[in-house]
N, CA, C and O atoms as a MOPAC input file, in Angstrom:
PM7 MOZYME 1SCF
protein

 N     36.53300 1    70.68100 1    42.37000 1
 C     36.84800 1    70.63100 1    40.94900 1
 C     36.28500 1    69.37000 1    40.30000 1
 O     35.69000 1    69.46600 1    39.22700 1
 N     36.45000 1    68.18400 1    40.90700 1
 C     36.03100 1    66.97400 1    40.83400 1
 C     34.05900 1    67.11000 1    40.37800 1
 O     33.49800 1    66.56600 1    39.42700 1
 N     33.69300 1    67.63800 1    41.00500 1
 C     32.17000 1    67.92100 1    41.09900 1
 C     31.83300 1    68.88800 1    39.71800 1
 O     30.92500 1    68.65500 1    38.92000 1
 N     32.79900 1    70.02700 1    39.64300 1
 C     32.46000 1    70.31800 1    38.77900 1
 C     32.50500 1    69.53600 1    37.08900 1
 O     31.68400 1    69.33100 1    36.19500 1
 N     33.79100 1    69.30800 1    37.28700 1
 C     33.59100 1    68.34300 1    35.86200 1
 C     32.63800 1    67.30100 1    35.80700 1
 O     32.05500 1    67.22400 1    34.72500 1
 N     32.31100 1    66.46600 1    36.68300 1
 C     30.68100 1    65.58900 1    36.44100 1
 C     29.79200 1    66.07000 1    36.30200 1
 O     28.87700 1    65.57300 1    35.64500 1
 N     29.72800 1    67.26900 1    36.89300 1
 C     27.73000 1    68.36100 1    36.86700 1
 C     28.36800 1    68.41800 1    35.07600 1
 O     27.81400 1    67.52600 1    34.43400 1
 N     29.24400 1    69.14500 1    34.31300 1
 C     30.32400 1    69.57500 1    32.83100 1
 C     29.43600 1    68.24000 1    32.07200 1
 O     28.52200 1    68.11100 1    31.25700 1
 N     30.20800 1    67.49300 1    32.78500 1
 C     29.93700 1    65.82400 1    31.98900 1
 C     28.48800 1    65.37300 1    31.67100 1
 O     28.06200 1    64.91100 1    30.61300 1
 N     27.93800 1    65.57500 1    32.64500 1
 C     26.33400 1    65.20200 1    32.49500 1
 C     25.92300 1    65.98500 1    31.72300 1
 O     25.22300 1    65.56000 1    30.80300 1
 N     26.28600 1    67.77400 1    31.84900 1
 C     25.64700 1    68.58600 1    30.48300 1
 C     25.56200 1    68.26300 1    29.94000 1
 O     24.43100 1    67.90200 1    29.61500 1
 N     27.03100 1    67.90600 1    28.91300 1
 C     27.35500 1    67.55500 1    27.81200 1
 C     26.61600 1    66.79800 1    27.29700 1
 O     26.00300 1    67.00400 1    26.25000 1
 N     26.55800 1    65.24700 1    28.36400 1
 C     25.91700 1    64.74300 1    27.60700 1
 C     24.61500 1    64.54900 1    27.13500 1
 O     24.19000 1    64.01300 1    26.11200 1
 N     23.88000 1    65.27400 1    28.40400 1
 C     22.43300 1    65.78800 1    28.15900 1
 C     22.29400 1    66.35200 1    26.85300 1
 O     21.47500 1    66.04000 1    25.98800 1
 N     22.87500 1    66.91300 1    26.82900 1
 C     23.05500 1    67.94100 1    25.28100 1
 C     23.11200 1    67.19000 1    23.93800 1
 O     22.68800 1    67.58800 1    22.85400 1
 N     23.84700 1    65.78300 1    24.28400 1
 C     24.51300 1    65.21100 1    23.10600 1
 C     23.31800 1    64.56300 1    22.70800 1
 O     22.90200 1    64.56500 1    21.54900 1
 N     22.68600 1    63.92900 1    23.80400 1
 C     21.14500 1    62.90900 1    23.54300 1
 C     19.98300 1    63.81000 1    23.10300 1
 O     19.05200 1    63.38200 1    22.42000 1
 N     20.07800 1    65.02800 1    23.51000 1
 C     19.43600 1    65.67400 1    23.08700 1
 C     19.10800 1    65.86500 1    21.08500 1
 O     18.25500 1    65.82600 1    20.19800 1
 N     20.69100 1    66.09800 1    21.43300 1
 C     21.28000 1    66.51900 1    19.45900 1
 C     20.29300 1    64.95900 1    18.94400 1
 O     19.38500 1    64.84600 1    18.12000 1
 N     20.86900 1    64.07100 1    19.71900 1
 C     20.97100 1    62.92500 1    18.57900 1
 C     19.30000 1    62.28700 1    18.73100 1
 O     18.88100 1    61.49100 1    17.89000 1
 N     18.65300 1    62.63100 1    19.60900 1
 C     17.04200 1    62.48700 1    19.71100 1
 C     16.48400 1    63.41500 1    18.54400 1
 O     16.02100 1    62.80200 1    17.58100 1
 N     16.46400 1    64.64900 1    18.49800 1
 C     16.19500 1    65.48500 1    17.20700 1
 C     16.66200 1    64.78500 1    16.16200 1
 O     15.77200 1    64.20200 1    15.54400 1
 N     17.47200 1    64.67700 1    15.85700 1
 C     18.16900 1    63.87900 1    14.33600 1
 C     17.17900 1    62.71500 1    13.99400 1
 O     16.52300 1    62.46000 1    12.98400 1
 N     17.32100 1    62.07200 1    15.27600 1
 C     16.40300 1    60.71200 1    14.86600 1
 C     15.25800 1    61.41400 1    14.14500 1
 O     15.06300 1    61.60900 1    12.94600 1
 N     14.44000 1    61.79100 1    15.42000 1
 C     12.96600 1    62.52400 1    15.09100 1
 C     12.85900 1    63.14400 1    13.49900 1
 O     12.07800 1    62.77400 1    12.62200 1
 N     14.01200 1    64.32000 1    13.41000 1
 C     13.86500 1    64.69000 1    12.02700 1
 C     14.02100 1    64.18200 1    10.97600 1
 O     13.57000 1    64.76700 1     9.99100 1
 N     14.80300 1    62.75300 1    10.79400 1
 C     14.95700 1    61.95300 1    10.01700 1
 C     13.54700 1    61.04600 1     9.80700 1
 O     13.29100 1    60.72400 1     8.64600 1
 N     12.52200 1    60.57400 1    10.98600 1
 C     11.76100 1    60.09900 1    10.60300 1
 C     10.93900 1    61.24100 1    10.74100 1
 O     10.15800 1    60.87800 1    11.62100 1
 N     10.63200 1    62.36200 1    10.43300 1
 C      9.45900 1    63.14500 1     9.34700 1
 C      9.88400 1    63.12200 1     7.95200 1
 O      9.17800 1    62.67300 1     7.04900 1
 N     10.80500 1    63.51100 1     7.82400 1
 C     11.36600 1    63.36400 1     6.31700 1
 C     10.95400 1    62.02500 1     5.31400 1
 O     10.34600 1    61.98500 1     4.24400 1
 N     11.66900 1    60.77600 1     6.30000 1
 C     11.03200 1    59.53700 1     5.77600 1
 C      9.79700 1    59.72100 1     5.35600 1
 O      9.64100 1    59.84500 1     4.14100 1
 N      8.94400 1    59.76600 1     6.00000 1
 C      7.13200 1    59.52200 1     6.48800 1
 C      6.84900 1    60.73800 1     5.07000 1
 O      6.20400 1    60.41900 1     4.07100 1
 N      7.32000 1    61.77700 1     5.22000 1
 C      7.09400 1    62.61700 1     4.38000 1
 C      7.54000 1    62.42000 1     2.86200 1
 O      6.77000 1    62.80100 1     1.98000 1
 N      8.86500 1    61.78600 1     2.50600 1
 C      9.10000 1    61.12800 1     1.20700 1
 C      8.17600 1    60.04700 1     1.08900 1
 O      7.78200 1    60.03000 1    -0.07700 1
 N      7.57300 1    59.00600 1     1.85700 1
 C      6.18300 1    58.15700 1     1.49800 1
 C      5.02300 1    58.48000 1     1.16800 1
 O      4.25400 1    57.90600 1     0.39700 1
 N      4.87900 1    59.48900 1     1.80400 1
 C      3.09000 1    59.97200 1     1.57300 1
 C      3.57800 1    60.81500 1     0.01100 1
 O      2.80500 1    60.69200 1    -0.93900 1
 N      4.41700 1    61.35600 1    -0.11100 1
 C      4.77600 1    62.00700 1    -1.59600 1
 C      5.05500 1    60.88500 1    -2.64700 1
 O      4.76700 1    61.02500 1    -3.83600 1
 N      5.48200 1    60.06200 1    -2.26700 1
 C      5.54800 1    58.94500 1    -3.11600 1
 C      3.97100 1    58.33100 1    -3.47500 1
 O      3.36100 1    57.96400 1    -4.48000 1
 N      3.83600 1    58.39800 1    -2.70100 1
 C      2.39600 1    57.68300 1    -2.85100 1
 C      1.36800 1    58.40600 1    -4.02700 1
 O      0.31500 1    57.78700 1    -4.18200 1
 N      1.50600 1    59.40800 1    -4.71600 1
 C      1.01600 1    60.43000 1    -5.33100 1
 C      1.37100 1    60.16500 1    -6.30000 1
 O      0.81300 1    60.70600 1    -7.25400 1
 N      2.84200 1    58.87800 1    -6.64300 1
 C      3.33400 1    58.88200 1    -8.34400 1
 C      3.21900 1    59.75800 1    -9.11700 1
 O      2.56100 1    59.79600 1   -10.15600 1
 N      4.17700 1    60.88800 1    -8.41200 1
 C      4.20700 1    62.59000 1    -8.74300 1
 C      5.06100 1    62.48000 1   -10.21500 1
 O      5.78500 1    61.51500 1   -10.46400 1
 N      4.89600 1    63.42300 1   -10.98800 1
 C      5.54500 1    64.09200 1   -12.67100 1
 C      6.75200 1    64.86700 1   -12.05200 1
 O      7.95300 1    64.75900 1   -12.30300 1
 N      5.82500 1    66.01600 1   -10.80600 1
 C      6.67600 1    67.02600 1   -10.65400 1
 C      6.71000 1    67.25200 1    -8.90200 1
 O      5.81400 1    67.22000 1    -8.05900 1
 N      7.74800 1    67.42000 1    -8.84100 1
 C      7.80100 1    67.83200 1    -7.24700 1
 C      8.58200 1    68.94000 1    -6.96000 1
 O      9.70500 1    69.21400 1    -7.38500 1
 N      7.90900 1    69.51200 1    -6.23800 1
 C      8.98200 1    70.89200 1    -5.22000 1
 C      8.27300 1    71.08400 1    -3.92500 1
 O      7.18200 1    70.86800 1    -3.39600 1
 N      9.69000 1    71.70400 1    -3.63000 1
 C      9.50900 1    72.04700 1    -1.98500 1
 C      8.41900 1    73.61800 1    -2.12100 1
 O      8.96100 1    74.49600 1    -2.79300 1
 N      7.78600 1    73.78500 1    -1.86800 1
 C      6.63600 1    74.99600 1    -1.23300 1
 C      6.39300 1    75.14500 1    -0.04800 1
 O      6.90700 1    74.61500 1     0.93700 1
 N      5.15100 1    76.28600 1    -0.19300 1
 C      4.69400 1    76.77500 1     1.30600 1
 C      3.20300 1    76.43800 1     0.87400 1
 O      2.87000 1    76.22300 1    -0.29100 1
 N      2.35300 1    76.41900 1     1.96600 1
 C      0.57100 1    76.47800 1     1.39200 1
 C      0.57500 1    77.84400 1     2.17500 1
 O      0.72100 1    77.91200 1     3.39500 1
 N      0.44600 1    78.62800 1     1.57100 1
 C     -0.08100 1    79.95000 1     2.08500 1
 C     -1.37400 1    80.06200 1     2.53000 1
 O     -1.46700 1    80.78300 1     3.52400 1
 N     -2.43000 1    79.58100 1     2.11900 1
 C     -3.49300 1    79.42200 1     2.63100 1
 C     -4.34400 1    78.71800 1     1.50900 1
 O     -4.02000 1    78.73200 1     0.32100 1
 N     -5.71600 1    77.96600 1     2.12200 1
 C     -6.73300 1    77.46100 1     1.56600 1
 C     -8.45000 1    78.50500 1     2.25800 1
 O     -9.11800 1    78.66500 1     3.27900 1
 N     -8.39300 1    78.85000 1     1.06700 1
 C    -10.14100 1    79.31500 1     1.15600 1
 C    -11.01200 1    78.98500 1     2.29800 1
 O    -11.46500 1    79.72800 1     3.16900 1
 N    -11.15700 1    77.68500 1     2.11000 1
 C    -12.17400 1    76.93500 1     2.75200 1
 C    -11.87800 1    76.83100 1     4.45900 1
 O    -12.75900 1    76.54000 1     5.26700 1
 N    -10.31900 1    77.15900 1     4.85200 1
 C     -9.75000 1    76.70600 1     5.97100 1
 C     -9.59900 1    78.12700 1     6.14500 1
 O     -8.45900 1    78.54500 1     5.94000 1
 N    -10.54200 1    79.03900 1     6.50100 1
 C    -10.53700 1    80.21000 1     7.16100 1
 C    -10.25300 1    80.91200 1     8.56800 1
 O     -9.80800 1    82.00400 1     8.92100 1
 N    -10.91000 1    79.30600 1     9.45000 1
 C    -10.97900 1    79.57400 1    10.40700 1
 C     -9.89700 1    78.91700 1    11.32300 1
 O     -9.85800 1    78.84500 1    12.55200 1
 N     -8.99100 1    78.43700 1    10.33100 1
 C     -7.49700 1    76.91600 1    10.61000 1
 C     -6.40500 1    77.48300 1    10.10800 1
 O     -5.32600 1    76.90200 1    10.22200 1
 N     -6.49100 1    78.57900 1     9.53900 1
 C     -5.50800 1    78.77900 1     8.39700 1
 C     -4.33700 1    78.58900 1     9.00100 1
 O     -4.14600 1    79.25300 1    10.02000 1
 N     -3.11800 1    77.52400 1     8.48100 1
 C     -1.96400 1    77.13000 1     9.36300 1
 C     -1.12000 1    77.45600 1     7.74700 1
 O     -1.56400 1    76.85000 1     6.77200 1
 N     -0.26000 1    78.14800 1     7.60600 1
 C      0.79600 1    77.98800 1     6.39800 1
 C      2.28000 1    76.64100 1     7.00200 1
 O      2.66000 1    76.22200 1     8.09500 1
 N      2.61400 1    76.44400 1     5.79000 1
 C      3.53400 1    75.22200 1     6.51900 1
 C      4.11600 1    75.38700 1     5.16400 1
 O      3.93400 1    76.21500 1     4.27200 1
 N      4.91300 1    74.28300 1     5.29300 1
 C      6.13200 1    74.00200 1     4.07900 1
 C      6.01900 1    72.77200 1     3.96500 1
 O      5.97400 1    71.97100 1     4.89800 1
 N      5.95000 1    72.47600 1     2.54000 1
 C      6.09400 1    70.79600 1     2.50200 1
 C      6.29100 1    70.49200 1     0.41600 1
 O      6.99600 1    71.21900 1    -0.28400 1
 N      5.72300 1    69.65700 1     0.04100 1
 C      5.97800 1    69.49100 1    -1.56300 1
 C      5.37200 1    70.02900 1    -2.21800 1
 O      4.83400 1    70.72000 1    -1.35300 1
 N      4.77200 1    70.47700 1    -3.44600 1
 C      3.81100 1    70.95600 1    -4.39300 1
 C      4.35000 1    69.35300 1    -5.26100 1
 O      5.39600 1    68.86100 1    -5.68600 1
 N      3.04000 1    69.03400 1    -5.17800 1
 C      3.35800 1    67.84400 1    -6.25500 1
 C      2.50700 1    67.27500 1    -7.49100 1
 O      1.98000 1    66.20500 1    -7.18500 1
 N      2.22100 1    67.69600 1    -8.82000 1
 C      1.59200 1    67.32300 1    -9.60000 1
 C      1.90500 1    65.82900 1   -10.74800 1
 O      2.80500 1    65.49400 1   -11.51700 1
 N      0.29700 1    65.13700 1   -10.20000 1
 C      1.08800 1    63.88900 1   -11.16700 1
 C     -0.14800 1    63.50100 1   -11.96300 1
 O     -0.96500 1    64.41900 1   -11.89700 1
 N     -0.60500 1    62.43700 1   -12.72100 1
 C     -1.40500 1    62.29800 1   -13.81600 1
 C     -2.73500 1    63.02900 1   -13.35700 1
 O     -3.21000 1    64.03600 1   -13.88300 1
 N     -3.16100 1    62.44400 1   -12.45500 1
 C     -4.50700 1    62.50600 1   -11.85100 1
 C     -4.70600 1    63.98700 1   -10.39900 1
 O     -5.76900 1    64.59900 1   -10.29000 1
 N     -3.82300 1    64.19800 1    -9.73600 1
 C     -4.36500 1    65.40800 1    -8.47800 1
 C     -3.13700 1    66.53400 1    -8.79000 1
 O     -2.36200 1    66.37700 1    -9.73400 1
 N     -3.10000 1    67.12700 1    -8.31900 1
 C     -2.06800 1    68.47300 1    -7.70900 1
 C     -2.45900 1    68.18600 1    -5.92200 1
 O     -3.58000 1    67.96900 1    -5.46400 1
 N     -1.39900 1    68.25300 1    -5.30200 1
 C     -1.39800 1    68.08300 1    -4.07500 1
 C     -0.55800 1    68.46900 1    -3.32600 1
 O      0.61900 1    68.12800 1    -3.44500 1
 N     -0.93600 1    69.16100 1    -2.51700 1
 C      0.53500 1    69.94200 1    -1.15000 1
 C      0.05600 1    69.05500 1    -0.20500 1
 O     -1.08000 1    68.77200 1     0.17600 1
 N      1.43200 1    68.58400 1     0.16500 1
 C      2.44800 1    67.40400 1     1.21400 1
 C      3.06400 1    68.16400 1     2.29300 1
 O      4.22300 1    68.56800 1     2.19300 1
 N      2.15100 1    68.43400 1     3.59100 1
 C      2.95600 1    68.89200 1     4.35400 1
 C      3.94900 1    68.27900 1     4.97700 1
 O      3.58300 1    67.21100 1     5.46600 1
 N      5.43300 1    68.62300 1     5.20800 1
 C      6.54200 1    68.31000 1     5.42400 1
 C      5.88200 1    67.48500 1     7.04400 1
 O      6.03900 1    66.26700 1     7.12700 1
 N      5.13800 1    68.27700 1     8.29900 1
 C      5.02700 1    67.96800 1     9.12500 1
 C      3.28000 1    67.11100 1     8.90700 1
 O      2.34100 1    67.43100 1     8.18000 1
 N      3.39300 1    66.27400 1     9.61800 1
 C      1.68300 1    65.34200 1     9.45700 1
 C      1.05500 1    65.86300 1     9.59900 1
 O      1.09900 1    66.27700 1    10.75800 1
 N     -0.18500 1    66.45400 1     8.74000 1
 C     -1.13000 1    67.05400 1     8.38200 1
 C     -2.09600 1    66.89300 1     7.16300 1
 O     -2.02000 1    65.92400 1     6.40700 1
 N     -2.90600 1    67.78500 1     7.03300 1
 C     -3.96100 1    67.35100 1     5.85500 1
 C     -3.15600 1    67.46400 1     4.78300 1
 O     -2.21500 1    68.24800 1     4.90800 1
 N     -3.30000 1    66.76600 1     3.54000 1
 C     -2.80300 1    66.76200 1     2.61400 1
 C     -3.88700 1    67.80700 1     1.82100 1
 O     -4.98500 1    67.80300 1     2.37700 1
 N     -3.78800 1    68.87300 1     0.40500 1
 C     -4.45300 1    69.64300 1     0.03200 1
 C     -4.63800 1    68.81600 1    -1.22900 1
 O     -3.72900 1    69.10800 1    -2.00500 1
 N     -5.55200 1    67.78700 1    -1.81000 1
 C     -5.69500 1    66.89300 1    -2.93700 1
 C     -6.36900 1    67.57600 1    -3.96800 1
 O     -7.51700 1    67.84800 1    -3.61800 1
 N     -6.02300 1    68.05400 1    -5.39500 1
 C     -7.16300 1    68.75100 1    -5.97100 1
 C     -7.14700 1    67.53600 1    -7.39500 1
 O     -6.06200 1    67.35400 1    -7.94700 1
 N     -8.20300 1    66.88300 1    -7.82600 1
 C     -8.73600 1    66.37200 1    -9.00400 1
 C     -7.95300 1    67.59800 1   -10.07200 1
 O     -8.07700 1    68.82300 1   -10.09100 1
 N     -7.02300 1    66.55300 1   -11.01000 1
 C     -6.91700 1    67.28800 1   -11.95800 1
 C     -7.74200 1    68.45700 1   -13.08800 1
 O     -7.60800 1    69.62000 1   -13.47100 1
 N     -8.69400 1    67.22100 1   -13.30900 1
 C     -9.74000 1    67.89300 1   -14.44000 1
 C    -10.71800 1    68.83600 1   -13.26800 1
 O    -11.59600 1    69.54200 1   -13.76300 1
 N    -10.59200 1    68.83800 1   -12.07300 1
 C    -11.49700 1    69.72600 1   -10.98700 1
 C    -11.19800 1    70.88000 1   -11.00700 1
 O    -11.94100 1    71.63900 1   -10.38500 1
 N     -9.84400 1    71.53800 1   -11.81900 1
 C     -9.35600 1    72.45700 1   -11.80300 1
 C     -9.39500 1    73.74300 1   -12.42400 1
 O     -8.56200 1    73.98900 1   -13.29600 1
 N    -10.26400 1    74.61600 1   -12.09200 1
 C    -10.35600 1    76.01500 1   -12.79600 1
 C     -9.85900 1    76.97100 1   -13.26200 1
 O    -10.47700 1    77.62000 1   -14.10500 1
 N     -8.65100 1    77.32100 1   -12.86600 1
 C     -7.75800 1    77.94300 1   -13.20500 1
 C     -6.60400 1    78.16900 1   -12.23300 1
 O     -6.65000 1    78.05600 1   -11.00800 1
 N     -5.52300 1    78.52100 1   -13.01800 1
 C     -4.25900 1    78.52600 1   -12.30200 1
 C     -3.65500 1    80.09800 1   -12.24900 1
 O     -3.38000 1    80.42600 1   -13.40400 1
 N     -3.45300 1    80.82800 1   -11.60600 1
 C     -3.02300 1    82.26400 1   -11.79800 1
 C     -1.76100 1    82.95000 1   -11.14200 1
 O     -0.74900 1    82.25200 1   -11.07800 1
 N     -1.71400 1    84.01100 1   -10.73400 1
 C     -0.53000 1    84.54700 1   -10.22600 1
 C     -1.04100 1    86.10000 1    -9.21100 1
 O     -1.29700 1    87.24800 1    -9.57300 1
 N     -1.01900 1    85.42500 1    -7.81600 1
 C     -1.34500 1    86.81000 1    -7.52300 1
 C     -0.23400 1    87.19400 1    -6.25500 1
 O      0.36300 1    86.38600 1    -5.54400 1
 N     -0.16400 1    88.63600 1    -6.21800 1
 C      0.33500 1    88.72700 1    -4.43600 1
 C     -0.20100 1    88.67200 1    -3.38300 1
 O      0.43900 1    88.59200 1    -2.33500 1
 N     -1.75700 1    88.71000 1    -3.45100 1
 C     -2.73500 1    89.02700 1    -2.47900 1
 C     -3.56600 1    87.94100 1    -2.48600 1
 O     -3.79700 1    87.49200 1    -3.60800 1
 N     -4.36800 1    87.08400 1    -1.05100 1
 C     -4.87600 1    85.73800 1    -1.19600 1
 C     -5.03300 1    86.14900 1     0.11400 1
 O     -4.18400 1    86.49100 1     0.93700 1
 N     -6.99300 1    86.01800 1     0.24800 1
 C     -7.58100 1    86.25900 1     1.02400 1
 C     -7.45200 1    87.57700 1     1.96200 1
 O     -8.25700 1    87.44900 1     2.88500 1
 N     -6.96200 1    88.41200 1     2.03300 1
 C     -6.65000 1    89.84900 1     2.23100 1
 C     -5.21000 1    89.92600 1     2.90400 1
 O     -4.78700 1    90.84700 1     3.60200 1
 N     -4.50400 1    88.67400 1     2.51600 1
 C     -2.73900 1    89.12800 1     3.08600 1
 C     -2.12900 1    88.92400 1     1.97100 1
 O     -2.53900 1    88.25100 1     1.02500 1
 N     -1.01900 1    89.56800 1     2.07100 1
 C     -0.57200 1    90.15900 1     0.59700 1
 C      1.34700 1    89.44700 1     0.73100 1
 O      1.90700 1    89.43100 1     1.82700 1
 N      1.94500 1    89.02000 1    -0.35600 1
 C      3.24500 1    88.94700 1    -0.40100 1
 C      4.35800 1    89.74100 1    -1.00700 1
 O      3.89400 1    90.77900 1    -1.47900 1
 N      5.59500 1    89.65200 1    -1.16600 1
 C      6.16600 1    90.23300 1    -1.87100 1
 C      6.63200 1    90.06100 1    -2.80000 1
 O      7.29200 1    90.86700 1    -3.45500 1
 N      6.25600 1    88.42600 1    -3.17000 1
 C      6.54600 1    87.61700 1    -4.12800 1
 C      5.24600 1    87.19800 1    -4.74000 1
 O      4.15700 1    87.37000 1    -4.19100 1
 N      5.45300 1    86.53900 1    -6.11800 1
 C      4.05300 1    86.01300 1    -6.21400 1
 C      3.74700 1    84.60800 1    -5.82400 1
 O      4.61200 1    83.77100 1    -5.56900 1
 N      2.13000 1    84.35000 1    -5.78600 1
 C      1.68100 1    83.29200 1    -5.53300 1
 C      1.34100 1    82.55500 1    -6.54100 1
 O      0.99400 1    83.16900 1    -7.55000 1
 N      1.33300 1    81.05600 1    -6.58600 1
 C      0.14500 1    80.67600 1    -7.53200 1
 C     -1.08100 1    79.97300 1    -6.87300 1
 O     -1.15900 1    78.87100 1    -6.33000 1
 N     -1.99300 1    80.91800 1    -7.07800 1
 C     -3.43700 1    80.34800 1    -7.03300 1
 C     -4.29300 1    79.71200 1    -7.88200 1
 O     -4.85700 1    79.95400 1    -8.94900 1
 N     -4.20800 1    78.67800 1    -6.95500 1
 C     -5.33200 1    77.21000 1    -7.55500 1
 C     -6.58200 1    77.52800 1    -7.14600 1
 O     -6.80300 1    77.95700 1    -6.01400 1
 N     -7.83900 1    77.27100 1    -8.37300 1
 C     -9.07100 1    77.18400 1    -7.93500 1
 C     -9.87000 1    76.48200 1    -8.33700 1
 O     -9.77700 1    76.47900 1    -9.56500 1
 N    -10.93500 1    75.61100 1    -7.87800 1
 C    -11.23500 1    74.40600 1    -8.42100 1
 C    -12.30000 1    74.32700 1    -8.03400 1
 O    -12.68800 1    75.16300 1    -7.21700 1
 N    -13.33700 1    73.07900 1    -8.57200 1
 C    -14.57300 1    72.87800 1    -8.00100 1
 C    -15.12900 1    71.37100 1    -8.10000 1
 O    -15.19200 1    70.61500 1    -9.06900 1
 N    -15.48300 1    71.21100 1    -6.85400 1
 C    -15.44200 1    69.91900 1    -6.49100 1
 C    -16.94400 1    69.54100 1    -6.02500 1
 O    -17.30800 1    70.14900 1    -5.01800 1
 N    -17.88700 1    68.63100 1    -6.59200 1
 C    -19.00900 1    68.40300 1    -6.06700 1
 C    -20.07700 1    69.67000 1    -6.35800 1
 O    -21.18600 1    69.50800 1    -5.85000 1
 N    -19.88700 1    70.81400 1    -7.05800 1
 C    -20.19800 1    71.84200 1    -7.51600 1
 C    -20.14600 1    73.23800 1    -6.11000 1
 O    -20.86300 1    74.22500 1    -5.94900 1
 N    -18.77700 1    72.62300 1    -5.19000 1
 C    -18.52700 1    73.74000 1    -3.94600 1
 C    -17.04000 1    74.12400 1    -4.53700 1
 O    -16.07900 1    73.35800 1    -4.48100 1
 N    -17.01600 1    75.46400 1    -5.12200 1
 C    -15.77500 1    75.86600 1    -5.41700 1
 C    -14.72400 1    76.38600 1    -4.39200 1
 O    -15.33000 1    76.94500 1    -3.47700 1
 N    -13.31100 1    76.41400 1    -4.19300 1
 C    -12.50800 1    76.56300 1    -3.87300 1
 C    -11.12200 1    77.03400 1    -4.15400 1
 O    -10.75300 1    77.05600 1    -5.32900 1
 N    -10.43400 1    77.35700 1    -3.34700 1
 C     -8.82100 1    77.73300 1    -3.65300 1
 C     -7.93200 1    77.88400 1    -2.92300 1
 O     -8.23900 1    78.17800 1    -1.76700 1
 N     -6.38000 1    77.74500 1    -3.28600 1
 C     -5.43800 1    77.59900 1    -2.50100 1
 C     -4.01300 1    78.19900 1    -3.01600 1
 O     -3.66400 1    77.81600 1    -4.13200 1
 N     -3.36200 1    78.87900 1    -2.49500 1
 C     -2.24200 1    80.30300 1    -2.91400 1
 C     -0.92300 1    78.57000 1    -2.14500 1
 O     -0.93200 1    77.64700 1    -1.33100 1
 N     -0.16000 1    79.15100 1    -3.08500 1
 C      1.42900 1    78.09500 1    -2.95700 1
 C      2.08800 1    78.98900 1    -3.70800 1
 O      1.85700 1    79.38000 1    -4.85200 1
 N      3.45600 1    79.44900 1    -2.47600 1
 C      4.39500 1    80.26200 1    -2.52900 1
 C      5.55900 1    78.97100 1    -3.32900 1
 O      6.18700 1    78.04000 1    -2.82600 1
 N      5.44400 1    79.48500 1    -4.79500 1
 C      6.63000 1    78.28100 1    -5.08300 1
 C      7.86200 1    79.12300 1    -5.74500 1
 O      7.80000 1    80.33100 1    -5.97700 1
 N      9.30200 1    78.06700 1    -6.08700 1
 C     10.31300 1    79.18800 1    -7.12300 1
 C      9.66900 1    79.92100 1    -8.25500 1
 O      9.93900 1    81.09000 1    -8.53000 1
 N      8.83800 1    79.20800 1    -8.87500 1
 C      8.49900 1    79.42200 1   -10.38800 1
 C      7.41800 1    79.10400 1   -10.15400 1
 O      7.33900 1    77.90700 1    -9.87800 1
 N      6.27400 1    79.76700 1   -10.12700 1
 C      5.11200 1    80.16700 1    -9.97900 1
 C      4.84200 1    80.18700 1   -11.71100 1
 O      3.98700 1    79.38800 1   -12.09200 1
 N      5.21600 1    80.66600 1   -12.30600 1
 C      4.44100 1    81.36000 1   -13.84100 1
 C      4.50200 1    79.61000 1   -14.55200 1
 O      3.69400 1    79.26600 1   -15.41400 1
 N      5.37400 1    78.84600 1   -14.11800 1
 C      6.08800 1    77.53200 1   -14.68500 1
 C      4.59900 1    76.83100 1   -14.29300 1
 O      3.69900 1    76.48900 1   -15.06000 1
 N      4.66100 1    76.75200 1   -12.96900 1
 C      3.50900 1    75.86100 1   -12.56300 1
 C      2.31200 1    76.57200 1   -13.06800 1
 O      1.34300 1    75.81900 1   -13.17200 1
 N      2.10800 1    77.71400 1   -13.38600 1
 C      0.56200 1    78.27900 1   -13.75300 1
 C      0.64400 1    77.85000 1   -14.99300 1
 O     -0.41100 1    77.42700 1   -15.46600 1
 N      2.07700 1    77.81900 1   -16.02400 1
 C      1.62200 1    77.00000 1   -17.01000 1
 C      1.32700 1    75.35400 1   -16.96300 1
 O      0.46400 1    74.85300 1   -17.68400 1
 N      2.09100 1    74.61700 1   -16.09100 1
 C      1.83800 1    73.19600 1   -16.13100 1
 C      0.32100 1    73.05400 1   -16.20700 1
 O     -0.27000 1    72.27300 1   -16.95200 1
 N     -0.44200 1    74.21300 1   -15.03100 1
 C     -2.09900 1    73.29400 1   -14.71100 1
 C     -3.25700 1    74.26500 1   -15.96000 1
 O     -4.45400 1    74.00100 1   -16.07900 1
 N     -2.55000 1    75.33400 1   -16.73500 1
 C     -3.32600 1    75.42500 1   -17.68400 1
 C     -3.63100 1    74.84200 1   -19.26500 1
 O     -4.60900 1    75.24700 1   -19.89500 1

């Protein structure tokens, strides 16, 4: 009985360091992730998805992180360390609303950004609450 409650005990606490190693960890992405968003001296911020970028065809990773527009870029902040999606304000071509982006389709709408940079155009679908809100902010 003795044996068993120490093998009990060690679970536990395996378990507990476990809990409290994650916490740490998730607390510093969050941090790291409120800095690099800060750093943007954002107008507007929300939590989004990047559904995909054009150009990243052959990478395409969707993630969750900020939609953040401030004087100068529009930029998705992935929550986890990754490329940031930077678009030049005035680079910006139009802002729209679709379900379909690059041949996968949602059930919600998207807003698609498209822009042109160096005269190589591009675009990028962000699953946000208010999509029609933000297609008006960037038109």
């Amino acid at each position: 009985m003795g044996t068993l409650l120490a093998v009990l005990a060690l679970v536990a606490g395996l378990v507990l360091l476990l809990v409290v190693v994650g916490l740490v960890r998730l607390a510093l992405v969050r941090r790291g992730h409120r800095r690099r968003v800060a750093g943007y001296a954002p107008e507007v911020v929300e939590q989004a998805g990047l559904f995909a970028v054009a150009s990243d065809r052959q990478t395409q990773v969707r993630g969750i992180g900020s939609l953040l527009l401030g004087r100068e870029h529009l930029a998705f902040v992935p929550l986890v360390a990754g490329r940031d999606v930077e678009v030049p304000r005035d680079a910006i071509t139009s802002a729209t609303l679709s379900r379909t982006f690059l041949g996968r389709s949602t059930g919600a709408d998207l807003l698609v950004v498209t822009w042109s940079l160096d005269g190589l155009a591009d675009a990028a679908a962000f699953q946000v609450s208010d999509p029609a809100g933000w297609r008006d902010r960037l038109s």
